[in-house]
C-alpha positions as protocol buffer text, in pm:
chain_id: "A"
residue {
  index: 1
  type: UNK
  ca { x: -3647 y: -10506 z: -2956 }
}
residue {
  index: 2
  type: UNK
  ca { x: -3463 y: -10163 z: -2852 }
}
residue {
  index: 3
  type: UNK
  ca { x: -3102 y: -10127 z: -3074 }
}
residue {
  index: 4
  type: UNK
  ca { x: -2888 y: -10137 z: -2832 }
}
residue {
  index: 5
  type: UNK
  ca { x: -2506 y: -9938 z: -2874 }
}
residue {
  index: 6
  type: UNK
  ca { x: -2210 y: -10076 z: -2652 }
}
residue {
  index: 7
  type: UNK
  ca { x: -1932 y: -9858 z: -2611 }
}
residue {
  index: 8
  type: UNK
  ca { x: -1612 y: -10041 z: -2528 }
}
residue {
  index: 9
  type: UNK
  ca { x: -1267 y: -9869 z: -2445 }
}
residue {
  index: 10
  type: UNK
  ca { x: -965 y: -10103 z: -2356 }
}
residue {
  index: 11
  type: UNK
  ca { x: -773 y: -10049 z: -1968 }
}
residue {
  index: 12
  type: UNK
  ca { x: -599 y: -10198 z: -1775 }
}
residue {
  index: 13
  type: UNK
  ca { x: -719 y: -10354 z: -1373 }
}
residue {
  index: 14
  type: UNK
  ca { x: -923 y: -10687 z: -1319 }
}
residue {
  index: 15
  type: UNK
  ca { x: -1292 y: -10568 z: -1296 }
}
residue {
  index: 16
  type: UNK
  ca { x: -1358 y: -10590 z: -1652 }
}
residue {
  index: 17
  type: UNK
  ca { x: -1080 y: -10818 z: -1716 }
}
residue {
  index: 18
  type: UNK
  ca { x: -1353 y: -11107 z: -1887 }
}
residue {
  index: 19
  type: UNK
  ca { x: -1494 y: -10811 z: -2164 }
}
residue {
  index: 20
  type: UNK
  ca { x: -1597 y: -10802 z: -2392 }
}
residue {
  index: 21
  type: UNK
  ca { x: -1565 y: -11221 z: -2383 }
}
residue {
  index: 22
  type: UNK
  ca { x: -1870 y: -11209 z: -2120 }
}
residue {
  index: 23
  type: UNK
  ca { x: -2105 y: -11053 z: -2409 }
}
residue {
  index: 24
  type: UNK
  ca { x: -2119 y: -11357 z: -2590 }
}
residue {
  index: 25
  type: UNK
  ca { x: -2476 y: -11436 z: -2731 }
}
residue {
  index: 26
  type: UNK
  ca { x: -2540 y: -11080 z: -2695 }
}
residue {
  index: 27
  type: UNK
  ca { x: -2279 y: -10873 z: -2943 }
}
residue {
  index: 28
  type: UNK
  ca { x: -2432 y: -11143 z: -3190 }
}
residue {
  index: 29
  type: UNK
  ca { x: -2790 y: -11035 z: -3220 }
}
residue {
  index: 30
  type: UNK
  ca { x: -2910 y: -10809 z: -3485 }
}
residue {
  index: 31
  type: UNK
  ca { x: -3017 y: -10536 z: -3265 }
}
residue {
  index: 32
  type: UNK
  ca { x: -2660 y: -10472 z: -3094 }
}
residue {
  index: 33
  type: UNK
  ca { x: -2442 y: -10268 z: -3217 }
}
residue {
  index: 34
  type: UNK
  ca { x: -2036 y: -10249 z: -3078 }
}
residue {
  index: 35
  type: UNK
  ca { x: -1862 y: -9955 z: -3085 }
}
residue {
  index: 36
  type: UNK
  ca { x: -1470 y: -10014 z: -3037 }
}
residue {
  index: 37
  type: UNK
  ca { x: -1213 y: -9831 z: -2994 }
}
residue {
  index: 38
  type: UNK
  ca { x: -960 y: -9957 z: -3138 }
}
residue {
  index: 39
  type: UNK
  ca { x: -1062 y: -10137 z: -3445 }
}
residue {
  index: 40
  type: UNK
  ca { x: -1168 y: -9951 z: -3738 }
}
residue {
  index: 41
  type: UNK
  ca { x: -1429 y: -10179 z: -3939 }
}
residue {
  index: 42
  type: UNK
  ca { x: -1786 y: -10160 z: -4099 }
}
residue {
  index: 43
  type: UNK
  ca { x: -1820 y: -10560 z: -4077 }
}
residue {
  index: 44
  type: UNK
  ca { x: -2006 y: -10569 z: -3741 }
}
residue {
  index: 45
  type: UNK
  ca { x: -1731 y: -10317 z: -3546 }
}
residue {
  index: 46
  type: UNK
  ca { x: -1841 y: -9965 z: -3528 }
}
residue {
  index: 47
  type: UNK
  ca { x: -1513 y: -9721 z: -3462 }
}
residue {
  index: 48
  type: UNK
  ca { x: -1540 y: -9562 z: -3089 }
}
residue {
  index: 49
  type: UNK
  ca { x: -1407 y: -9200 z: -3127 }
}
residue {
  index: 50
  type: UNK
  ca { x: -1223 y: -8991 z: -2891 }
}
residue {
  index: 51
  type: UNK
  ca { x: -1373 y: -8672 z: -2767 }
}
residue {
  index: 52
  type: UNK
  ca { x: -1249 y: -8355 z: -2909 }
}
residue {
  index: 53
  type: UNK
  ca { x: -1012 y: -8096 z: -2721 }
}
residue {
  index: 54
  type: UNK
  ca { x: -1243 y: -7804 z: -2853 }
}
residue {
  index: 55
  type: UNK
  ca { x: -1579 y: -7977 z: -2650 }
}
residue {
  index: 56
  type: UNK
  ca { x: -1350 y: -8078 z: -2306 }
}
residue {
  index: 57
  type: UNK
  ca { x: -1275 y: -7718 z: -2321 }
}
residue {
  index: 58
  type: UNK
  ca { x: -1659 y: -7617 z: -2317 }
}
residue {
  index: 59
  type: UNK
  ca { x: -1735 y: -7802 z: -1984 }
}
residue {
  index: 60
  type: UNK
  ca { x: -1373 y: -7835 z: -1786 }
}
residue {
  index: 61
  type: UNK
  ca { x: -1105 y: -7528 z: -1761 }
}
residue {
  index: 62
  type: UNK
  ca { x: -814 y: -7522 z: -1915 }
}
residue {
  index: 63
  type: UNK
  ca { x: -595 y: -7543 z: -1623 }
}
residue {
  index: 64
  type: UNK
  ca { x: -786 y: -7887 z: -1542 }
}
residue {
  index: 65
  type: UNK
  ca { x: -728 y: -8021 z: -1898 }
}
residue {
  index: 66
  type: UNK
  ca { x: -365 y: -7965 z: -1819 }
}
residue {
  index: 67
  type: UNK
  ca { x: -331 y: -8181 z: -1522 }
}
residue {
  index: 68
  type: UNK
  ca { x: -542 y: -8460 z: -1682 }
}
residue {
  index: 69
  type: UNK
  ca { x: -231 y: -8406 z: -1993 }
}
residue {
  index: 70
  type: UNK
  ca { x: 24 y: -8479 z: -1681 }
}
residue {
  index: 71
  type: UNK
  ca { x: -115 y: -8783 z: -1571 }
}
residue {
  index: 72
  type: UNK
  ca { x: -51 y: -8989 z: -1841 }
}
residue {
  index: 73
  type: UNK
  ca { x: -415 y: -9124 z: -1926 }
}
residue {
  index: 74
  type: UNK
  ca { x: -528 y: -8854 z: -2123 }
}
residue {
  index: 75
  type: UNK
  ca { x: -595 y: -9042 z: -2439 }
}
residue {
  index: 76
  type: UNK
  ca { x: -790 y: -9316 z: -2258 }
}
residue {
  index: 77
  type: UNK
  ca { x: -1013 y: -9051 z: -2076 }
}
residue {
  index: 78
  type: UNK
  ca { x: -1031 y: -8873 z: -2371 }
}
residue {
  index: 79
  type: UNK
  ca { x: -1218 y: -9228 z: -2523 }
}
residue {
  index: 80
  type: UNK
  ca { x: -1378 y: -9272 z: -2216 }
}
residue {
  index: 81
  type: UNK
  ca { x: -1577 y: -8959 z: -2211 }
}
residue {
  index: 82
  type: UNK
  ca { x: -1625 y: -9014 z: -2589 }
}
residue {
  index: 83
  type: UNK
  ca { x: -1803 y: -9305 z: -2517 }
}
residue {
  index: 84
  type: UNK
  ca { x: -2058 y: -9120 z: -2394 }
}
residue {
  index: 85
  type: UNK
  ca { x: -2082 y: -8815 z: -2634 }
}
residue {
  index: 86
  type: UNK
  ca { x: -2101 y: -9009 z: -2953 }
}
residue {
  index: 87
  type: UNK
  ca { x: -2397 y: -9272 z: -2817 }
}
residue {
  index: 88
  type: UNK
  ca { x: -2552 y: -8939 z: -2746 }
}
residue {
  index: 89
  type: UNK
  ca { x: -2510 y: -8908 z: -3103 }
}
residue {
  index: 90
  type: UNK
  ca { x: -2613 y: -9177 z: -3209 }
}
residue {
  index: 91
  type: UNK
  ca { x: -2951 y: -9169 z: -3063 }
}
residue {
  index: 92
  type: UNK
  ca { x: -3051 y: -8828 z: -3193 }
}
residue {
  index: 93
  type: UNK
  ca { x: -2988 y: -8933 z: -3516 }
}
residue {
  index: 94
  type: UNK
  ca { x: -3192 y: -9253 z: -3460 }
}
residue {
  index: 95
  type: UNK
  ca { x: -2938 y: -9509 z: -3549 }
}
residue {
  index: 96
  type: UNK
  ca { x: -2979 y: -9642 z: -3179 }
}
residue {
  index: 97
  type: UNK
  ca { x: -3233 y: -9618 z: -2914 }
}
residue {
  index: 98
  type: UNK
  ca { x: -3026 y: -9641 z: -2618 }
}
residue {
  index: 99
  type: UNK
  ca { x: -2646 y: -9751 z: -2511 }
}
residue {
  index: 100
  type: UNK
  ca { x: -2392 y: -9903 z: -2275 }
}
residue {
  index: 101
  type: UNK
  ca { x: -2066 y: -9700 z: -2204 }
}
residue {
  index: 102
  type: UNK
  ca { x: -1758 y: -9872 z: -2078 }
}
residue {
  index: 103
  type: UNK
  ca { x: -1520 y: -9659 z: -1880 }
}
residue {
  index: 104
  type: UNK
  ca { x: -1185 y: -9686 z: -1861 }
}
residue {
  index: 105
  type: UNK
  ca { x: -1207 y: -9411 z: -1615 }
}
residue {
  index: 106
  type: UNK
  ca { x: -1516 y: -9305 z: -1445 }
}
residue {
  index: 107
  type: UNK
  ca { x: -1751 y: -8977 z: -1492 }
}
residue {
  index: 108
  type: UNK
  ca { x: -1905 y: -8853 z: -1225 }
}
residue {
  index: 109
  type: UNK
  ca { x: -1668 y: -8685 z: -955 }
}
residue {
  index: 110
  type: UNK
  ca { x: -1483 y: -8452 z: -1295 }
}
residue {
  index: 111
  type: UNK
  ca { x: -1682 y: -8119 z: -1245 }
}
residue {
  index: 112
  type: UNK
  ca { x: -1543 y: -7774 z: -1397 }
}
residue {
  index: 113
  type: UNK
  ca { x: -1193 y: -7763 z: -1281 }
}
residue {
  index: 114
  type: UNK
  ca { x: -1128 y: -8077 z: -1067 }
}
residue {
  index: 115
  type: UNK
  ca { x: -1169 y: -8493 z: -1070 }
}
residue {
  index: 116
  type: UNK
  ca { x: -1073 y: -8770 z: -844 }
}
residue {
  index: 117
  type: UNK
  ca { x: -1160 y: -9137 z: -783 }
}
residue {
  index: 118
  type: UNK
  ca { x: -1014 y: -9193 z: -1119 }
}
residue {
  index: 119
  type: UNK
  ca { x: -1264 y: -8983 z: -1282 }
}
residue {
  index: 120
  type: UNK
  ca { x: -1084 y: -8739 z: -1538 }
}
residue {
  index: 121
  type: UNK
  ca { x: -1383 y: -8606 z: -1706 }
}
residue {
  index: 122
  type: UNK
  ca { x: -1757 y: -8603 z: -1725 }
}
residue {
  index: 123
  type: UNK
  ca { x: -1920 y: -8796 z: -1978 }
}
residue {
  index: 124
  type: UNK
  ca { x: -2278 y: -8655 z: -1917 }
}
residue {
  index: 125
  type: UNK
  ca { x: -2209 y: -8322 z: -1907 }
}
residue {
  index: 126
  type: UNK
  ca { x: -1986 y: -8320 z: -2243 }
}
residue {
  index: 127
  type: UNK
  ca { x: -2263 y: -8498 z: -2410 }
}
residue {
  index: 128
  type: UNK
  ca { x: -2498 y: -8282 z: -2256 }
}
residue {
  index: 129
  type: UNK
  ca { x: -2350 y: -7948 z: -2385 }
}
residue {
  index: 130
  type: UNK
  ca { x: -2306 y: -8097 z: -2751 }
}
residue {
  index: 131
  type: UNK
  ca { x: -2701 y: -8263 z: -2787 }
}
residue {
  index: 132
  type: UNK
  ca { x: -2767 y: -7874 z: -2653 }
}
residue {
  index: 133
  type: UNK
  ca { x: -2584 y: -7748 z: -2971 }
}
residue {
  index: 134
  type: UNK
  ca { x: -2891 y: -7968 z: -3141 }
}
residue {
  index: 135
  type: UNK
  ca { x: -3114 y: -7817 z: -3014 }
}
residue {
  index: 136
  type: UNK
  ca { x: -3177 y: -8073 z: -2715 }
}
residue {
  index: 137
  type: UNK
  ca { x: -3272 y: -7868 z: -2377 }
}
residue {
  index: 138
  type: UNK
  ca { x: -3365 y: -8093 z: -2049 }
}
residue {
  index: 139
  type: UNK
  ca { x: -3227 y: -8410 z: -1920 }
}
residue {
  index: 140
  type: UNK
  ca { x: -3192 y: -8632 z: -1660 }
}
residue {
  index: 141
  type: UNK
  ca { x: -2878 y: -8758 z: -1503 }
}
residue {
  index: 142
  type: UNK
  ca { x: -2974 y: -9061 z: -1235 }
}
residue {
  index: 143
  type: UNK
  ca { x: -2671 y: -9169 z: -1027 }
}
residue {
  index: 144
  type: UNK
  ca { x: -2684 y: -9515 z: -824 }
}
residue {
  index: 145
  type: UNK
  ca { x: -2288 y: -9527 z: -734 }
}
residue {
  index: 146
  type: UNK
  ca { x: -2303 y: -9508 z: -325 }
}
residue {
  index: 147
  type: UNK
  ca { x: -2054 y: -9200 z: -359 }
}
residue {
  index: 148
  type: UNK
  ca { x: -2204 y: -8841 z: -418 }
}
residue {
  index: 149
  type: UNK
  ca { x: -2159 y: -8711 z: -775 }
}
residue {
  index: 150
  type: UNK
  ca { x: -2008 y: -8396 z: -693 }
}
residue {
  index: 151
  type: UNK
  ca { x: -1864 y: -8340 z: -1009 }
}
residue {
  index: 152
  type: UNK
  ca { x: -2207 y: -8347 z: -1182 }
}
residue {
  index: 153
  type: UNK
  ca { x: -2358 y: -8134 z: -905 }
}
residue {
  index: 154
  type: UNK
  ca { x: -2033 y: -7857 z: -970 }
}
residue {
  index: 155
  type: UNK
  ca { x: -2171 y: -7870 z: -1381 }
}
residue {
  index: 156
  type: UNK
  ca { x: -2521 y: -7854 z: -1298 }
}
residue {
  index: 157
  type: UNK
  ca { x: -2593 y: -7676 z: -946 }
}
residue {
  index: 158
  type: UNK
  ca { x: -2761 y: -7402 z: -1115 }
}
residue {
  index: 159
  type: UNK
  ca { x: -2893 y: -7528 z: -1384 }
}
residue {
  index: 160
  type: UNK
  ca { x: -3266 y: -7585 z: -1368 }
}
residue {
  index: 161
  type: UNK
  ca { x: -3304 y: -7810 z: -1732 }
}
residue {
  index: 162
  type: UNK
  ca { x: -3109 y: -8092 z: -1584 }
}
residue {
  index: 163
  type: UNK
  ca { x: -3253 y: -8304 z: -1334 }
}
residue {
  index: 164
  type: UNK
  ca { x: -2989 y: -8449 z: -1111 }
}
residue {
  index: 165
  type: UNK
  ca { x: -3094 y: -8713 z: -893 }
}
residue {
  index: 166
  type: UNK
  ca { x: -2816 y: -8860 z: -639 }
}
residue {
  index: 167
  type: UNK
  ca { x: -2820 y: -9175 z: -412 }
}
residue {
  index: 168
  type: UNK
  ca { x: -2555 y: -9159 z: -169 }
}
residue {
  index: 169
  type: UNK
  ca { x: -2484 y: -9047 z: 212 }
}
residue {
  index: 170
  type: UNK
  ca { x: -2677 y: -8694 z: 283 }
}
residue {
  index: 171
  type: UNK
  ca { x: -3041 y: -8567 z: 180 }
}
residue {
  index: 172
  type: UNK
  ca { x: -3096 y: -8284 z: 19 }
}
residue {
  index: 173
  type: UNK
  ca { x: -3294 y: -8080 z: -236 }
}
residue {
  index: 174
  type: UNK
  ca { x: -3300 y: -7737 z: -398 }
}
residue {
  index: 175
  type: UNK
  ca { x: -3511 y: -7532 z: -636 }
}
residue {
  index: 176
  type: UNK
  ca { x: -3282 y: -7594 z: -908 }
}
residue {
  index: 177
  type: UNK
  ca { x: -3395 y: -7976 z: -969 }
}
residue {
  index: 178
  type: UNK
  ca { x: -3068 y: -8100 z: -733 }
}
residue {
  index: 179
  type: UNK
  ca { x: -3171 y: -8401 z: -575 }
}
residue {
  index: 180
  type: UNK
  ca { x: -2990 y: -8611 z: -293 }
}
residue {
  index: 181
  type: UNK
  ca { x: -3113 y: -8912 z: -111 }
}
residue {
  index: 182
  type: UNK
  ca { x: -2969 y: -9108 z: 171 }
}
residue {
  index: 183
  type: UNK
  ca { x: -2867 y: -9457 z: 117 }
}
residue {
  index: 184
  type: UNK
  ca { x: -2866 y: -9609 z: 481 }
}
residue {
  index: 185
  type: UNK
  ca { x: -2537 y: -9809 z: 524 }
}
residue {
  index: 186
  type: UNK
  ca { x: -2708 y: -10144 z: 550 }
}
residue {
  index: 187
  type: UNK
  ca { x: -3007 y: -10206 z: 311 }
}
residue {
  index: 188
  type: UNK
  ca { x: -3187 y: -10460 z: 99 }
}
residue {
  index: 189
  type: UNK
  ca { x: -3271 y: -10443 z: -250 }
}
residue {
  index: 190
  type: UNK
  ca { x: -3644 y: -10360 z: -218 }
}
residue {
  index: 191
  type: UNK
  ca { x: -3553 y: -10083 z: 13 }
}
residue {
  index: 192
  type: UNK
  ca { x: -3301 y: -9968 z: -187 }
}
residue {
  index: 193
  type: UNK
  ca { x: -3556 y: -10040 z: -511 }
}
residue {
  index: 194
  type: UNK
  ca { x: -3830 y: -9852 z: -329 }
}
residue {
  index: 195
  type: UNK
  ca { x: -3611 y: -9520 z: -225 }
}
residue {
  index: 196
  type: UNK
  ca { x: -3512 y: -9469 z: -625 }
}
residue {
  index: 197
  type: UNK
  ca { x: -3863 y: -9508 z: -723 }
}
residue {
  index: 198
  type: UNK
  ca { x: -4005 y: -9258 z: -457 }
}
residue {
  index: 199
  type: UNK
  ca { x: -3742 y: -9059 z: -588 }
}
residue {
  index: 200
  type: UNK
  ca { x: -3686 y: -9073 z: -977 }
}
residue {
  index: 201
  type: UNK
  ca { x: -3995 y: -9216 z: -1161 }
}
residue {
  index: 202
  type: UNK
  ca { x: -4223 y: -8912 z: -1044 }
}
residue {
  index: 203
  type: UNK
  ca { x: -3966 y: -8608 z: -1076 }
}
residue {
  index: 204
  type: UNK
  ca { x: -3852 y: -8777 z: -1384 }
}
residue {
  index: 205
  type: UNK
  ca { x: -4210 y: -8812 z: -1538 }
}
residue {
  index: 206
  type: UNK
  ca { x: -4303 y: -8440 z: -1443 }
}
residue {
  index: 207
  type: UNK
  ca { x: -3965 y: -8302 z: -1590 }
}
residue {
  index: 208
  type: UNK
  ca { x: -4036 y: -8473 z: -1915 }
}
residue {
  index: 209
  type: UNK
  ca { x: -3643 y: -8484 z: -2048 }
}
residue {
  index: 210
  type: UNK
  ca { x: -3557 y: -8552 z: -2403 }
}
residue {
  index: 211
  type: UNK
  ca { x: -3239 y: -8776 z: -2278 }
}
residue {
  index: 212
  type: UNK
  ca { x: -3160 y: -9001 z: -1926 }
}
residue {
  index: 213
  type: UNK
  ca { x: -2814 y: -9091 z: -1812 }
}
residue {
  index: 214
  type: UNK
  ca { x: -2794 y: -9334 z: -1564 }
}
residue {
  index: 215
  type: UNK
  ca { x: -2442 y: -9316 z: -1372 }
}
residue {
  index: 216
  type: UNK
  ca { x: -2406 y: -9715 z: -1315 }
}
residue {
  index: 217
  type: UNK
  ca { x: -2223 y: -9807 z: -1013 }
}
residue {
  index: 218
  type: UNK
  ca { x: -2208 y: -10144 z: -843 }
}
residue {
  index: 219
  type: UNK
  ca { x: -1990 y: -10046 z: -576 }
}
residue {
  index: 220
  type: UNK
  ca { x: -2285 y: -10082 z: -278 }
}
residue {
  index: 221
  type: UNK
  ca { x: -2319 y: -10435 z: -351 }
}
residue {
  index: 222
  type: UNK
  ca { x: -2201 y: -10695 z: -115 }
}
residue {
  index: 223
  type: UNK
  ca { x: -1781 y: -10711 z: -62 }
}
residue {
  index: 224
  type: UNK
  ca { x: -1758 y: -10425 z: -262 }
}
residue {
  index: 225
  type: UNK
  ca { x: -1532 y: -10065 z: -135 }
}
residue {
  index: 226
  type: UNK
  ca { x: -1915 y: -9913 z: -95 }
}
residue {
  index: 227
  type: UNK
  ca { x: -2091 y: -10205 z: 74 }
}
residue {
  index: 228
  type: UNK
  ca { x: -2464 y: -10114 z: 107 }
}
residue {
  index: 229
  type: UNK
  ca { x: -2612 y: -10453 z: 172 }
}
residue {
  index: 230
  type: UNK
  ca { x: -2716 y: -10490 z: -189 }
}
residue {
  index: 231
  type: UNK
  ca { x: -2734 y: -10801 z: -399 }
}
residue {
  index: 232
  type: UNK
  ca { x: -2574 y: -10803 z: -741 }
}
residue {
  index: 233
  type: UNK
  ca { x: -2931 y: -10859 z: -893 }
}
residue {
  index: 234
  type: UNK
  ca { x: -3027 y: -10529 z: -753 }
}
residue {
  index: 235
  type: UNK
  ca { x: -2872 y: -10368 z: -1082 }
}
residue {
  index: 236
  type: UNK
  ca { x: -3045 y: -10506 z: -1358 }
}
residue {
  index: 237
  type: UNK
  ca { x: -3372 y: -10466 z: -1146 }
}
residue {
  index: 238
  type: UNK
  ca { x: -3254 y: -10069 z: -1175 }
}
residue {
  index: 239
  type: UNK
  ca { x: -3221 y: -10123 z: -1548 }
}
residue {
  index: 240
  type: UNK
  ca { x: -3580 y: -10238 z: -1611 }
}
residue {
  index: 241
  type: UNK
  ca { x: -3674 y: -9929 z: -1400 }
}
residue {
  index: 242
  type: UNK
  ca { x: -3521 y: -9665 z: -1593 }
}
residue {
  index: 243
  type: UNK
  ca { x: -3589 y: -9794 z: -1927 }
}
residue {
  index: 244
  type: UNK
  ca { x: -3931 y: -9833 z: -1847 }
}
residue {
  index: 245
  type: UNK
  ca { x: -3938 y: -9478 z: -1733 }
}
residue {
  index: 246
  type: UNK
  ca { x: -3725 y: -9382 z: -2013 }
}
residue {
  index: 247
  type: UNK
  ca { x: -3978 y: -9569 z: -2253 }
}
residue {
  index: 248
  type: UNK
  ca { x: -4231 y: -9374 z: -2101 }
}
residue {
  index: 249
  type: UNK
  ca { x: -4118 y: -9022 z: -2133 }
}
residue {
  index: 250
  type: UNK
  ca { x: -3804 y: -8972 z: -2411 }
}
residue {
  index: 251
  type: UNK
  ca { x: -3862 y: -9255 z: -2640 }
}
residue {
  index: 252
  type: UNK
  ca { x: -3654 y: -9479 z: -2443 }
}
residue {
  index: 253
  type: UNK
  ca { x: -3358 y: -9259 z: -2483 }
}
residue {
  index: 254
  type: UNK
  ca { x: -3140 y: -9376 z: -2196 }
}
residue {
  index: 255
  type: UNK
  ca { x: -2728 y: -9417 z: -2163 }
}
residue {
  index: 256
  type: UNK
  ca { x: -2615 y: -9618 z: -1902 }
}
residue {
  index: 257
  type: UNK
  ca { x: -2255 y: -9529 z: -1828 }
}
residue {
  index: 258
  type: UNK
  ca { x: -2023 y: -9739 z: -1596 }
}
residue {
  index: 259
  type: UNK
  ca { x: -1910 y: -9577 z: -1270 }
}
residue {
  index: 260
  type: UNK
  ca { x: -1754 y: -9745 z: -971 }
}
residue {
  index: 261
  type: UNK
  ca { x: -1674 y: -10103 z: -836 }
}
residue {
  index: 262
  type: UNK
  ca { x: -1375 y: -10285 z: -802 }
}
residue {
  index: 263
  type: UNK
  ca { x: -1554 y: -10689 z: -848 }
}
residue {
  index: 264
  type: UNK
  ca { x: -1475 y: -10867 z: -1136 }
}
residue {
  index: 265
  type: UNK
  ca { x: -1745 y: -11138 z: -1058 }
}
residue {
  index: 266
  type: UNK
  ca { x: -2037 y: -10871 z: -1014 }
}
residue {
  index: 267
  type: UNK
  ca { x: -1908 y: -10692 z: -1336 }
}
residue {
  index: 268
  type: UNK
  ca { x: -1963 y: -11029 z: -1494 }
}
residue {
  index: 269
  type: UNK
  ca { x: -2310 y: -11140 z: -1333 }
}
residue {
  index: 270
  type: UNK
  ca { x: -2452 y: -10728 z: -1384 }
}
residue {
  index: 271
  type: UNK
  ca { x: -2354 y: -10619 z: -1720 }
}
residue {
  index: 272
  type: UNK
  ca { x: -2471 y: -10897 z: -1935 }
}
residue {
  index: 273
  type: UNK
  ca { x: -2814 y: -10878 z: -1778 }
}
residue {
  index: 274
  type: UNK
  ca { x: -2848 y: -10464 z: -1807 }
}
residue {
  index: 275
  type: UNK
  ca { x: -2755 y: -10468 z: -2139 }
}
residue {
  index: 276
  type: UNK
  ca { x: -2962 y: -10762 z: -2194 }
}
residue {
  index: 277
  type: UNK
  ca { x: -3268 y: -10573 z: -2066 }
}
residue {
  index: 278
  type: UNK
  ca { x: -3140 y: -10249 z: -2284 }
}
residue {
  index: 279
  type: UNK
  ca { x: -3185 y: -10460 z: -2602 }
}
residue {
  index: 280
  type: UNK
  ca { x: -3450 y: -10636 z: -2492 }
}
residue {
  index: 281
  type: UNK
  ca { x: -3348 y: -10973 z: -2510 }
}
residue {
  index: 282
  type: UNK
  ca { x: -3436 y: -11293 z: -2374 }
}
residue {
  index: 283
  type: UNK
  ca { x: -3312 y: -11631 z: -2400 }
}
């Protein structure tokens, strides 16, 4: 079985509204370990810490940093991000093999000096620039929300040692390892399953990447704001996928980190069952 780190931060809205109660039977086993960030305590609670002004400052401007102070979440996005950074962490040092991050707010539209759609800033490229401190060079960032991750792309445009892969509206590629491909606005699962592998598990394979972060978002399922077609078991199939690639090629060094949707219901049918597949659980 994989070890298996959930990050949790607390927020306020419905679509996580039945977390971390929906984890039952799975913050139990012996291979999970919950990060929290709010209670401090080595008795099966690991402390989730908040992400350091002196990092931020290394991927997002000043003057962006500023406005995020203004709108009164700072703290939480500061944890948010975190989240992200310290499961990084963790799985260099080898106390995990591969992690869950809860967002209170989002990651993947905060690029250099701007965010919206509730995301302040950008998880994979903080955690990015401090594994590079470690002497980590290429990785992968995978991104299944049905909106474009523009704030990755503004990070990592012209940077050819991180592979960023995009599904979402437009096609497009460049010689610096960007990567777009067109979701079409009604779809089923396989063809949806079918256009990331095309995609992802080739590029991915040849790039050989030391980490992969998979931006998670459910919002093309069915009666969601993004409404693809897809069914909420499409998700979990996407987790098998890029652990198995991630198994394959960076000793299963893959961070999931939660993006869009609004559903409380899919949140509570998906999440269970990706993590369940991170850990490697059955039953």
């Amino acid at each position: 079985m994989k070890r298996t780190g959930i990050f949790f931060t607390y927020f306020q809205g419905e679509r996580l509204r039945d977390f971390p109660q929906a984890l039952s039977g799975i913050l139990e086993r012996e291979n999970v370990f919950y990060y929290d960030a709010v209670y401090d305590s080595r008795n099966g609670l690991y402390y989730l810490e908040p992400l350091s002004e002196e990092l931020l400052l290394e991927v997002h401007s000043e003057a962006m940093v500023r406005r995020v102070k203004m709108t009164g979440d700072y703290e939480s996005a500061l944890y948010s991000a975190g989240g992200t950074v310290q499961a990084a962490e963790e799985i260099r040092q080898g106390k995990i093999d591969n992690a869950f991050i809860f967002t209170s707010f989002g990651d993947h539209h905060a690029g250099r000096n701007f965010y919206g759609g509730m995301c302040y800033f950008n998880g994979a490229a903080l955690a990015i620039k401090a594994l590079r401190k470690e002497g980590v060079k290429r990785a992968v960032i995978v991104d299944t929300d049905c909106h474009h991750g523009d704030g990755t792309r503004d990070i990592f445009q012209d940077d050819k040692d991180v592979l960023h892969i995009c599904f979402c509206h437009q096609n497009y590629s460049d010689s610096n390892n960007n990567v777009d491909v067109r979701i079409p606005n009604r779809t089923s699962d396989e063809e949806y399953l079918n256009l990331v592998k095309e995609a992802f598990i080739s590029r991915t394979i040849a790039f050989a990447p030391e980490y992969i972060f998979w931006e998670f978002g459910y919002d093309a399922t069915r009666g969601e704001y993004g409404d693809k077609g897809l069914t909420p078991d499409c998700h979990p199939r996407l987790a098998f996928l890029f652990k198995e690639v991630a198994d394959k090629v960076c000793w299963g060094r893959l961070i999931t980190i939660l993006c869009g949707g609004s559903g409380r219901a899919v949140a509570r049918y998906t999440i269970p069952r990706i993590i369940a597949c991170l850990a490697e659980l059955s039953g």
